[in-house]
Structure formats: C-alpha cells, structure tokens
N, C-alpha and C positions, 0 to 999 in steps of 0.2 A: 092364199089357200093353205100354204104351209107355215104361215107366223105362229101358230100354235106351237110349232117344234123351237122355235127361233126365243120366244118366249119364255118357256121350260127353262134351255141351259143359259138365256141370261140370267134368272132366277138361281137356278144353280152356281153359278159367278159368281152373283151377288153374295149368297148365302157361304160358299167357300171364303171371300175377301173379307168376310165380317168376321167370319171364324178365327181367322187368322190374324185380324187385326184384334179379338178380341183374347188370344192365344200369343201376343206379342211379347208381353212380360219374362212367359215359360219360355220361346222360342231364343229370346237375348240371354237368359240365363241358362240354358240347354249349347248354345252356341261357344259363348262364354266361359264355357266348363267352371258355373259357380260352383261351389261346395256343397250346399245346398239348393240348388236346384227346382230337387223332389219337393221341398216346402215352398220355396216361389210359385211351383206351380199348384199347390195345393190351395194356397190363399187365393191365387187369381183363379180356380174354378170355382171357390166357396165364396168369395168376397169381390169376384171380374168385375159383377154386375153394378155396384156402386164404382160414384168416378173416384173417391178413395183407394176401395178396394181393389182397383185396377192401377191406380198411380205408384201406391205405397209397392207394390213386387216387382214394376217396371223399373222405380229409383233402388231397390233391392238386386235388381238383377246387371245395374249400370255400373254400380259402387263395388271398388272391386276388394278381392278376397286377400283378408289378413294372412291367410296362410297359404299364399303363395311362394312354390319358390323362387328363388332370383335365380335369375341366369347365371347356368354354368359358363367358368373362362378359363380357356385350356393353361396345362400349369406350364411352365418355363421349361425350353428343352434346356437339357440335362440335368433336371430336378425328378423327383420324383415324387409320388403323392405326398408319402409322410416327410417330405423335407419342403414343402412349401410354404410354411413359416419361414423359412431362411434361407437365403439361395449358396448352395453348397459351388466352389469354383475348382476345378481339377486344376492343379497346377503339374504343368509338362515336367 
C-alpha cells in the first residue's frame, strides 16, 4: 500500500550515490586542498560524462601539488630563527 513512498526515496538514493560518485574527482581534489581545484572540477562537470573525461581530473586530483609546502620543524632551543643556519653555543 505504501511502496510508492519506499520507492521515491530509494530513487532519490540512487540518484544522490551516482551524483556523488560522478562528483568524485572534485570531492578528492576539494578534500586534498589541490591548487587547483576550481579547474578539476570544471573539466569533471564539462568532460565527467566521458570515461576520459572523468579519469583524467580523478588522476589530477590524486597526483599531488608541486607547490606544496614541507613541513615546518621546530628550530633548536637556544637558536633563534635568523641563526638556524648555524647553531650558536653560549659558553658559561
């Protein structure tokens, strides 16, 4: 009597999980904090639809960004920023 409703939101399910999986690309590169981003996901809404055009911004959004920076590592106590080229020793 009420599989009509039961119906509806498995549809809706469906139509969310496909979105999403078709949204994957932009989602890893949004996650990822690529550099570009905005352009991964502008090719996967322009070009999702082919299995290229879906591949090429998911391996875009894997492969990671030349301009990142490296990890900051605390300087040496009793150094100070501009002496960490060379570690300075107090002598008692």
């Amino acid at each position: 009597m009420y599989t009509a409703h039961y119906q509806g939101a498995a549809g809706v399910a469906v139509v969310a999980v496909l979105v999403l999986l078709y949204l994957l690309p932009a989602l890893v590169a949004y996650i990822n904090r690529r550099k570009h981003a905005a352009a991964i996901l502008l090719l996967n809404l322009l070009l999702g639809w082919t299995f290229l055009g879906w591949v090429l911004p998911l391996f875009l959004a894997c492969m990671p960004d030349d301009s990142a920076a490296p990890a900051s590592t605390p300087t040496p106590a009793g150094t100070s920023v501009r002496s960490v080229g060379r570690i300075v020793r107090e002598v008692p």
